[in-house]
PDB file of N, CA, C and O in Angstrom:
ATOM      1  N   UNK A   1       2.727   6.967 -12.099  1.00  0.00           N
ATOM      2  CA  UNK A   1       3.617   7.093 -10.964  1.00  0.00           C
ATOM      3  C   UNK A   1       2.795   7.194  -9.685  1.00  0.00           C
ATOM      4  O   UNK A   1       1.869   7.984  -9.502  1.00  0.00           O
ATOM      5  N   UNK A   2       3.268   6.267  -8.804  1.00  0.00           N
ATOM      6  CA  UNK A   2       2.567   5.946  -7.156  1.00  0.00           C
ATOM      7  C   UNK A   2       3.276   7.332  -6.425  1.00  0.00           C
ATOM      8  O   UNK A   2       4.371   7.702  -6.849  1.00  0.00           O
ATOM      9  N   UNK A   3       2.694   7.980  -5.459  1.00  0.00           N
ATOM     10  CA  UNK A   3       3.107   8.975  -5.034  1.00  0.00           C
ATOM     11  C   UNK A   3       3.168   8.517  -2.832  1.00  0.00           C
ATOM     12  O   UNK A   3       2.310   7.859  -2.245  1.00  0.00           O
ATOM     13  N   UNK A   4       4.224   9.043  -2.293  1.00  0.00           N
ATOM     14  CA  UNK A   4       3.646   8.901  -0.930  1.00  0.00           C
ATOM     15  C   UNK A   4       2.314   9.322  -0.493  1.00  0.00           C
ATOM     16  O   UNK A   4       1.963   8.997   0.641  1.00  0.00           O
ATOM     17  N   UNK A   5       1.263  10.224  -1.482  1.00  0.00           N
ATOM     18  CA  UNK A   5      -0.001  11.387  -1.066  1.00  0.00           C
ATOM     19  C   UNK A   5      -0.436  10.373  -1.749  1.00  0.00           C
ATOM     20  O   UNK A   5      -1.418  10.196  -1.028  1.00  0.00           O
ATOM     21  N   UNK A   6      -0.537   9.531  -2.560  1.00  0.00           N
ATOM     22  CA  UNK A   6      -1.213   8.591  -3.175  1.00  0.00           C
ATOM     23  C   UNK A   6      -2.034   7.694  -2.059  1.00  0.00           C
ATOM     24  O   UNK A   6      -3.226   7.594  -1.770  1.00  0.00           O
ATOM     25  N   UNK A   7      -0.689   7.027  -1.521  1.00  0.00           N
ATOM     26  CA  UNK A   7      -0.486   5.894  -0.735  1.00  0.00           C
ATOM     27  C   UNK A   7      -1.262   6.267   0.663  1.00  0.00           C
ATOM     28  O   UNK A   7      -1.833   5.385   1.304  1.00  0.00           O
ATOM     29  N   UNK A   8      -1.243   7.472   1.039  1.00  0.00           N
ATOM     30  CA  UNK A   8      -1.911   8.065   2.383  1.00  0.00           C
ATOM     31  C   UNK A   8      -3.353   8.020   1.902  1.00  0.00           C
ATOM     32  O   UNK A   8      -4.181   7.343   2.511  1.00  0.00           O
ATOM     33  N   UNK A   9      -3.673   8.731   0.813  1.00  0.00           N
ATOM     34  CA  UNK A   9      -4.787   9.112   0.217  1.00  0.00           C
ATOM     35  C   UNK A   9      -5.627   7.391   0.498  1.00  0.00           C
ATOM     36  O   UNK A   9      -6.488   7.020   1.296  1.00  0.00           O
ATOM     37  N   UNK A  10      -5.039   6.857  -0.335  1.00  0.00           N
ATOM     38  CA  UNK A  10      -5.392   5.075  -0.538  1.00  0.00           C
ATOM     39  C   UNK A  10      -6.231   4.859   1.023  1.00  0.00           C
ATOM     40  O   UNK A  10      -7.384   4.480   1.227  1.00  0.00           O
ATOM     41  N   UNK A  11      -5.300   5.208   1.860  1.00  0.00           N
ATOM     42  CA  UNK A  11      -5.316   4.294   3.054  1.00  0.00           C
ATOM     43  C   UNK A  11      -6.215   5.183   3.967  1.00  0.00           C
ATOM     44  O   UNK A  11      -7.044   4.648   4.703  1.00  0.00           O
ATOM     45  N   UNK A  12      -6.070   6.430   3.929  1.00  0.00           N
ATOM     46  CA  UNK A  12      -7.457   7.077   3.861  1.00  0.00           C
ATOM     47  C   UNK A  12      -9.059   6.962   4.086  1.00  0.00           C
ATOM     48  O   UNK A  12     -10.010   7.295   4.794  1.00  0.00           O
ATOM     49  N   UNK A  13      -8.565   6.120   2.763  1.00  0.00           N
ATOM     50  CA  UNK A  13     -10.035   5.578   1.715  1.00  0.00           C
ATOM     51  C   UNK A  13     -10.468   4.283   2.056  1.00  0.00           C
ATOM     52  O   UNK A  13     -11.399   3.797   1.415  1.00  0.00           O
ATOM     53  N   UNK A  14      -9.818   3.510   3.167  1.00  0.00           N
ATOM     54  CA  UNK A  14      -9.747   2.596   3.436  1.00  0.00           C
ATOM     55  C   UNK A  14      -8.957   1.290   2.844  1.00  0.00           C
ATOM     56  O   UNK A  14      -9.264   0.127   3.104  1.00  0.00           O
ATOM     57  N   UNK A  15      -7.914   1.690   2.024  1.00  0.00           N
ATOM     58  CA  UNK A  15      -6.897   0.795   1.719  1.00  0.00           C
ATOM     59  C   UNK A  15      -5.737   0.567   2.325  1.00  0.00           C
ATOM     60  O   UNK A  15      -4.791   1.341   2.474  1.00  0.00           O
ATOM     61  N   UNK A  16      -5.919  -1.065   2.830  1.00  0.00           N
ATOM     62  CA  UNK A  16      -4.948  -1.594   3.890  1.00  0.00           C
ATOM     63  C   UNK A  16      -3.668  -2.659   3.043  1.00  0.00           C
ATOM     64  O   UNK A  16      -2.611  -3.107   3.486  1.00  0.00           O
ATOM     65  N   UNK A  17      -4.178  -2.771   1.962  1.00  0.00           N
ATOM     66  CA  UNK A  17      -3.151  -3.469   1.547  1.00  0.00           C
ATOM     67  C   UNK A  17      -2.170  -3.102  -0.095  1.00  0.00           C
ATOM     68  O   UNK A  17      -2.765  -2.352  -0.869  1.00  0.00           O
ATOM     69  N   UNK A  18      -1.094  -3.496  -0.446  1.00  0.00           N
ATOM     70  CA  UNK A  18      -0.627  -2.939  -2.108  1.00  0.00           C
ATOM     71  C   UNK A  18      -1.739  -2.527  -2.638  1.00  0.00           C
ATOM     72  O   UNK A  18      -2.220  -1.416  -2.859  1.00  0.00           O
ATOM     73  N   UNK A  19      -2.311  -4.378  -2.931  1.00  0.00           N
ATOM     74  CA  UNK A  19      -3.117  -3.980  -4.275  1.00  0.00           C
ATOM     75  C   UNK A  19      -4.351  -3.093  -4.126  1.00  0.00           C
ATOM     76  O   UNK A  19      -5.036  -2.781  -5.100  1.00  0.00           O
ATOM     77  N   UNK A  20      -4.647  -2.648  -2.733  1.00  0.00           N
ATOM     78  CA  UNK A  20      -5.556  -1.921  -3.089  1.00  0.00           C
ATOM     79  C   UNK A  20      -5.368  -0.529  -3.221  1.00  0.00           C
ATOM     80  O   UNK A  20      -6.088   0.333  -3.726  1.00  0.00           O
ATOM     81  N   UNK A  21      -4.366  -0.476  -2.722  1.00  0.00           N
ATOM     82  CA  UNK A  21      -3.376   1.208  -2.989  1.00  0.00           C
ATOM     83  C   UNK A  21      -3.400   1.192  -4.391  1.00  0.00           C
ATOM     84  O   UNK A  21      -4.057   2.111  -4.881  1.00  0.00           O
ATOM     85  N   UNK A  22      -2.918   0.480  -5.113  1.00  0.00           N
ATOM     86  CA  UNK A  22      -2.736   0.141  -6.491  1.00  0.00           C
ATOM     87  C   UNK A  22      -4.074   1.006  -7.268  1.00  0.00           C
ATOM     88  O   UNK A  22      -4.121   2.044  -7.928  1.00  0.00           O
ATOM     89  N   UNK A  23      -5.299  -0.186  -6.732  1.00  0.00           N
ATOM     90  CA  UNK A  23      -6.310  -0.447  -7.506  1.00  0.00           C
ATOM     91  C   UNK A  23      -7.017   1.190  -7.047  1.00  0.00           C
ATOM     92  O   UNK A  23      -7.327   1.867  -8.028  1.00  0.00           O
ATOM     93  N   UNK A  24      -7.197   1.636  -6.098  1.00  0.00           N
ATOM     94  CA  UNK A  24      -7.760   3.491  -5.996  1.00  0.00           C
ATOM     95  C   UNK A  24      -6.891   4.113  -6.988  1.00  0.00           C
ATOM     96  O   UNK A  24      -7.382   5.191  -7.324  1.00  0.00           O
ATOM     97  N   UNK A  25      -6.044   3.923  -7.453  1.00  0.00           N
ATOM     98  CA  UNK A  25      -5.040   4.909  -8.469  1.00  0.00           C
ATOM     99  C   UNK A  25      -5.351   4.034  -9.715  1.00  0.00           C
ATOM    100  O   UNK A  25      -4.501   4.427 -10.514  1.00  0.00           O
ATOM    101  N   UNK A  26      -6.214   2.896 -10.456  1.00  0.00           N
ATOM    102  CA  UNK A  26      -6.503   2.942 -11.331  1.00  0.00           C
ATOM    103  C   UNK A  26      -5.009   2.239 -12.133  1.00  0.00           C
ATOM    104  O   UNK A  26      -4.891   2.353 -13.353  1.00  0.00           O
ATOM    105  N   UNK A  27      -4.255   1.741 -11.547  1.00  0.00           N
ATOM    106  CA  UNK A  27      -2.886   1.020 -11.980  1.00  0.00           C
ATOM    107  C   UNK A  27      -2.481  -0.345 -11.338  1.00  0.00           C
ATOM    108  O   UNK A  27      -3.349  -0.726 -10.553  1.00  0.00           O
ATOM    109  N   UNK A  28      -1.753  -0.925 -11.409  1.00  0.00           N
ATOM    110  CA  UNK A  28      -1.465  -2.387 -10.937  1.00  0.00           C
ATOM    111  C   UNK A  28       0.691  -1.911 -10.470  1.00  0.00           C
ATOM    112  O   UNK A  28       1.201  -0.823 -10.735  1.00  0.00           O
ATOM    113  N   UNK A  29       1.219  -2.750  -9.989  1.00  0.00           N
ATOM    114  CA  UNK A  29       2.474  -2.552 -10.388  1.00  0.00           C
ATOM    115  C   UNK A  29       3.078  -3.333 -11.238  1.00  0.00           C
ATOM    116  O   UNK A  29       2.718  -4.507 -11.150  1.00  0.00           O
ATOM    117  N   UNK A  30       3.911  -3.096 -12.075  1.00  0.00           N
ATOM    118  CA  UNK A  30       4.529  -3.235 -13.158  1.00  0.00           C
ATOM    119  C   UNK A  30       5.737  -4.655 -12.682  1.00  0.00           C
ATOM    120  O   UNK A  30       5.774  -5.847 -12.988  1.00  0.00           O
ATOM    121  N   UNK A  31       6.564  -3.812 -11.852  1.00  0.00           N
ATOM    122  CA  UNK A  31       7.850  -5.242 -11.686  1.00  0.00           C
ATOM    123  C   UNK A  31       7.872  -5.373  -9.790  1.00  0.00           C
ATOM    124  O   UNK A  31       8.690  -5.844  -8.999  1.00  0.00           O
ATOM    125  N   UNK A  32       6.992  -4.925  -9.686  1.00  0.00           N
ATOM    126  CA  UNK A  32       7.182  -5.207  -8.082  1.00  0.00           C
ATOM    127  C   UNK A  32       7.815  -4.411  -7.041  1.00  0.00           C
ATOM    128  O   UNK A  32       7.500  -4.526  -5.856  1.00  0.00           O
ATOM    129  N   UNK A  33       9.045  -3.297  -7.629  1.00  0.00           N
ATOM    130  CA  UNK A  33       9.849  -3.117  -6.905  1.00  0.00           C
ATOM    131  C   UNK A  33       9.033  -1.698  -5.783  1.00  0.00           C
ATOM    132  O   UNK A  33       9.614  -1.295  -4.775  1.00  0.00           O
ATOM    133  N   UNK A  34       7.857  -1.218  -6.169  1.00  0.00           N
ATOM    134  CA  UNK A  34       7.248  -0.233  -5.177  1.00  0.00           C
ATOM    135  C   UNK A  34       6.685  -0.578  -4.300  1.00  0.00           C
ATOM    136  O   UNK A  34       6.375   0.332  -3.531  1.00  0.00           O
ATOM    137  N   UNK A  35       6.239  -1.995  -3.899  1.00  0.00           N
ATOM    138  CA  UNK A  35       5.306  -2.783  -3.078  1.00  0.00           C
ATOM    139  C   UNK A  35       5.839  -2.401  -1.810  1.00  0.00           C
ATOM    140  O   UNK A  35       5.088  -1.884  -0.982  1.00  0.00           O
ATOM    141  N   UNK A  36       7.454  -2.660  -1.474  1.00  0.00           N
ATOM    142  CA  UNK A  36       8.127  -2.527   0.008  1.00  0.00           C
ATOM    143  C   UNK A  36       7.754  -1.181   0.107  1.00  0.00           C
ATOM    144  O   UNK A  36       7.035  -0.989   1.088  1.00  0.00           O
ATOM    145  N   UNK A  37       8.049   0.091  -0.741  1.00  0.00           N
ATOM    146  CA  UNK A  37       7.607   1.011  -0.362  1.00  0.00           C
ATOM    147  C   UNK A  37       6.692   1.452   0.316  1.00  0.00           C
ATOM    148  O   UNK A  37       6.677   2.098   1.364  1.00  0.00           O
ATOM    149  N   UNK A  38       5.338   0.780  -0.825  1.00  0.00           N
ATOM    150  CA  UNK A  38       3.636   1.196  -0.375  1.00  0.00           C
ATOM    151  C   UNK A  38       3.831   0.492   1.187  1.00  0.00           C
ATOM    152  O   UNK A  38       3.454   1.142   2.162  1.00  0.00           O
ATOM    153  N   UNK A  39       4.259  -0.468   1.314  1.00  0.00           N
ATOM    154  CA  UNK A  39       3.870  -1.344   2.248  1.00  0.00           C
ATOM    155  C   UNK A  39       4.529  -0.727   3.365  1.00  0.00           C
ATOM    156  O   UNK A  39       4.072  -0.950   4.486  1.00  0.00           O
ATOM    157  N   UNK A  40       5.453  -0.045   3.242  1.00  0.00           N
ATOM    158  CA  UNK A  40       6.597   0.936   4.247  1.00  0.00           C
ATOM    159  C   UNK A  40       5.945   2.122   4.802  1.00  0.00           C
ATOM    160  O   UNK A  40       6.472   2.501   5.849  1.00  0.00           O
ATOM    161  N   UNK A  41       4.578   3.076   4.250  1.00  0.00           N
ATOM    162  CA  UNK A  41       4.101   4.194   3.955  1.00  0.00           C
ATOM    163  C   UNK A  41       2.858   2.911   4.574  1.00  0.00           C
ATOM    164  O   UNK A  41       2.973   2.853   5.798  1.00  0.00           O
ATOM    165  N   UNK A  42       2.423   2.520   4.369  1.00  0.00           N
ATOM    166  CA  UNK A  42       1.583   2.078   5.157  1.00  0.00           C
ATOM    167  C   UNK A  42       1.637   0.979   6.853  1.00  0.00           C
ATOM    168  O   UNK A  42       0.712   0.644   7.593  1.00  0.00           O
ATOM    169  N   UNK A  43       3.150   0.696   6.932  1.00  0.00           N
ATOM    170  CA  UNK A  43       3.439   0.085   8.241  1.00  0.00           C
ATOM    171  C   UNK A  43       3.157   1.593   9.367  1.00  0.00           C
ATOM    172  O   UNK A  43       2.437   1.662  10.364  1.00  0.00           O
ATOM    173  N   UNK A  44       4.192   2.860   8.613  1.00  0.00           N
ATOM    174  CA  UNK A  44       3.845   3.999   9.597  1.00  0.00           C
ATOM    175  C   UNK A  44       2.807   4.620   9.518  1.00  0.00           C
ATOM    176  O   UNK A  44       2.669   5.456  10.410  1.00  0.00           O
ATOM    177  N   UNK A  45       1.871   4.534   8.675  1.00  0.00           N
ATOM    178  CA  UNK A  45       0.096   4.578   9.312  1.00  0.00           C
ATOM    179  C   UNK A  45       0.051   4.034   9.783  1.00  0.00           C
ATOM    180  O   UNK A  45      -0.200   4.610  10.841  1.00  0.00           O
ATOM    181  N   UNK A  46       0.103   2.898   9.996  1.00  0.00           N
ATOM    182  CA  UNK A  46      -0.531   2.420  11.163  1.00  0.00           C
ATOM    183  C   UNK A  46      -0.019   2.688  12.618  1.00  0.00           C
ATOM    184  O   UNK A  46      -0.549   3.210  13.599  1.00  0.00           O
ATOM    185  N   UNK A  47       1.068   2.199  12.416  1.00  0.00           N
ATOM    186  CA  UNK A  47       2.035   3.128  13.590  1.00  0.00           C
ATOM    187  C   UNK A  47       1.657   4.377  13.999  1.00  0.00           C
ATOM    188  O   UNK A  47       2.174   4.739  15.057  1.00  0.00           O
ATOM    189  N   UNK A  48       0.883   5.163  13.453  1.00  0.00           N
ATOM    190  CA  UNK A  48       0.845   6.472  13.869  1.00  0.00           C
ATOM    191  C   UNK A  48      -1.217   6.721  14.267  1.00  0.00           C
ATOM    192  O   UNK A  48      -1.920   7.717  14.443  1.00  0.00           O
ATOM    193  N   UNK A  49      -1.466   5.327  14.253  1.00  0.00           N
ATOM    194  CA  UNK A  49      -2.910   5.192  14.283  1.00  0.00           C
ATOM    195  C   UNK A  49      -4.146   5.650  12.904  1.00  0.00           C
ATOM    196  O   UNK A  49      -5.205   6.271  12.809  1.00  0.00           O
ATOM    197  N   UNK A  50      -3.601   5.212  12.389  1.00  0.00           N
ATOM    198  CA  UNK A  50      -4.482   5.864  10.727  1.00  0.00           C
ATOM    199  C   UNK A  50      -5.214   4.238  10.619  1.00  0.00           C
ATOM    200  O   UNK A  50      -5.069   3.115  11.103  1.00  0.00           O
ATOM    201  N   UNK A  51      -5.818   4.750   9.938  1.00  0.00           N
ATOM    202  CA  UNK A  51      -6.896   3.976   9.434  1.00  0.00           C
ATOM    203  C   UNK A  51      -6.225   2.543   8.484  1.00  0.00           C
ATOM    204  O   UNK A  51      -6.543   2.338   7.313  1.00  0.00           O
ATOM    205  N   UNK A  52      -5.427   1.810   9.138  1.00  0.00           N
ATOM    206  CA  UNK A  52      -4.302   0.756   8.272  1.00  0.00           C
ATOM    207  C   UNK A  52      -4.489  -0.311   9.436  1.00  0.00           C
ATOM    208  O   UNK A  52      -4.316  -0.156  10.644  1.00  0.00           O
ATOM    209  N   UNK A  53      -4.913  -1.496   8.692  1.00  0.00           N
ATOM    210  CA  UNK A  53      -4.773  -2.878   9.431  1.00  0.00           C
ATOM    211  C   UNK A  53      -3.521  -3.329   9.778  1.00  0.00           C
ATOM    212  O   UNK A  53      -2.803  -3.618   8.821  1.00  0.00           O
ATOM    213  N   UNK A  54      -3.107  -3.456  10.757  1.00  0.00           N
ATOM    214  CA  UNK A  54      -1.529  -3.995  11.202  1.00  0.00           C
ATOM    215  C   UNK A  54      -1.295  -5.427  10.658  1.00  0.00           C
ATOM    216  O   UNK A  54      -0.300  -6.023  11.071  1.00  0.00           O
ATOM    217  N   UNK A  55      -2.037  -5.976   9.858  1.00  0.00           N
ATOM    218  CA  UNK A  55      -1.521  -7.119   8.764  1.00  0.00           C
ATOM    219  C   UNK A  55      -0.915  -6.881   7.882  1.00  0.00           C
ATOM    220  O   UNK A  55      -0.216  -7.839   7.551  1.00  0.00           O
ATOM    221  N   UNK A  56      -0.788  -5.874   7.165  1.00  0.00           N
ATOM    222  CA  UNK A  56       0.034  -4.976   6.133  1.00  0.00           C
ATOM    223  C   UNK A  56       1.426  -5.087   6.652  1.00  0.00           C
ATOM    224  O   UNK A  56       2.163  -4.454   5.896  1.00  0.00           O
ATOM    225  N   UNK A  57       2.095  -5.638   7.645  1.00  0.00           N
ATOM    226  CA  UNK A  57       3.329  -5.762   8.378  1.00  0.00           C
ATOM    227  C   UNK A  57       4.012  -6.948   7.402  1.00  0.00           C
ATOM    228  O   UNK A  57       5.236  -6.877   7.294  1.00  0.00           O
ATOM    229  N   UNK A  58       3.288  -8.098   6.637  1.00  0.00           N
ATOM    230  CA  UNK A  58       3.799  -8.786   6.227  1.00  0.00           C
ATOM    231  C   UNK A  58       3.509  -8.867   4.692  1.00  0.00           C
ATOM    232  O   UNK A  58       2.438  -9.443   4.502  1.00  0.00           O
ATOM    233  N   UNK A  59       4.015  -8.544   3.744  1.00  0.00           N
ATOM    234  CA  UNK A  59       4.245  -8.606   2.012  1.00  0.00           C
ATOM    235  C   UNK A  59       3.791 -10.422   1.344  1.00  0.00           C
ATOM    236  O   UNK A  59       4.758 -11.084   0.968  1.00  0.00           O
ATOM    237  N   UNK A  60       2.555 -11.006   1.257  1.00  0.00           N
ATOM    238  CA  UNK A  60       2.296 -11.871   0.979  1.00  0.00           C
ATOM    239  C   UNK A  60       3.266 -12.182  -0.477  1.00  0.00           C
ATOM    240  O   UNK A  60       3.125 -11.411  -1.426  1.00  0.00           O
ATOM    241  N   UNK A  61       3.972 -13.024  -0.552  1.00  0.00           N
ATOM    242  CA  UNK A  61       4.941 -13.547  -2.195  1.00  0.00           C
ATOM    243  C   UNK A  61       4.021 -12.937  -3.210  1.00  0.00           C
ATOM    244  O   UNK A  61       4.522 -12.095  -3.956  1.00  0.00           O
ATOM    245  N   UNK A  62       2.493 -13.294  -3.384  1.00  0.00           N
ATOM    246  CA  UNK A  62       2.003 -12.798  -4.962  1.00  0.00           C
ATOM    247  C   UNK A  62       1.626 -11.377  -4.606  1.00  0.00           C
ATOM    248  O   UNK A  62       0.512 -11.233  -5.110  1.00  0.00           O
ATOM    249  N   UNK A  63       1.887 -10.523  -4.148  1.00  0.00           N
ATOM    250  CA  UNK A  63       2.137  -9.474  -3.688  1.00  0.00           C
ATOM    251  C   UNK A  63       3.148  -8.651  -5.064  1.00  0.00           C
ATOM    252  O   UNK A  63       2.910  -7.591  -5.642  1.00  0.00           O
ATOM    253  N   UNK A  64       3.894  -9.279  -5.190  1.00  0.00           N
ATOM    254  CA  UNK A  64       5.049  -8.823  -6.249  1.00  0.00           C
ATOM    255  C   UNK A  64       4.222  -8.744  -7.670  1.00  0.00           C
ATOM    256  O   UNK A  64       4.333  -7.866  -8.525  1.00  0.00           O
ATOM    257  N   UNK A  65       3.350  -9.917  -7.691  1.00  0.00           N
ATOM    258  CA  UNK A  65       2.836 -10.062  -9.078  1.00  0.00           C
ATOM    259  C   UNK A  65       1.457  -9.468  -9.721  1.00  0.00           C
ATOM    260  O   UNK A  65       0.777  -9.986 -10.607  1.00  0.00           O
ATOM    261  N   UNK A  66       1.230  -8.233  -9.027  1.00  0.00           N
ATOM    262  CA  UNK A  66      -0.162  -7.298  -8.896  1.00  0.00           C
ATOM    263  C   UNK A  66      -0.319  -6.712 -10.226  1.00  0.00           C
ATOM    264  O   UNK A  66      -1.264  -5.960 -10.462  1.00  0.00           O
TER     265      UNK A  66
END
């Protein structure tokens, strides 16, 4: 289970995109459906000036298939 402290943690660590949120937690996603999330938890890092590339604004299609 992906956590919002996960996803901060990730981005933290220097993870700007899913799969690499994913890949610091040692998991992939399963059916896709947490990606908008991660990707939601990481639009407002950046928004809030954290350490998140403002390319993360857009969910590339194989994005789903991590």
């Amino acid at each position: 289970m992906l956590t919002d402290t996960d996803v901060e943690t990730a981005a933290r660590n220097g993870a700007v995109r899913p799969k690499e949120v994913y890949e610091s937690k040692g998991c992939r996603a399963q059916c896709g459906n947490c990606v908008p999330g991660v990707v939601c938890i990481l639009r407002q890092l950046a928004r809030q000036g954290r350490k998140v590339m403002p390319e993360v604004a857009h969910v590339h299609p194989d994005m789903q298939a991590i």
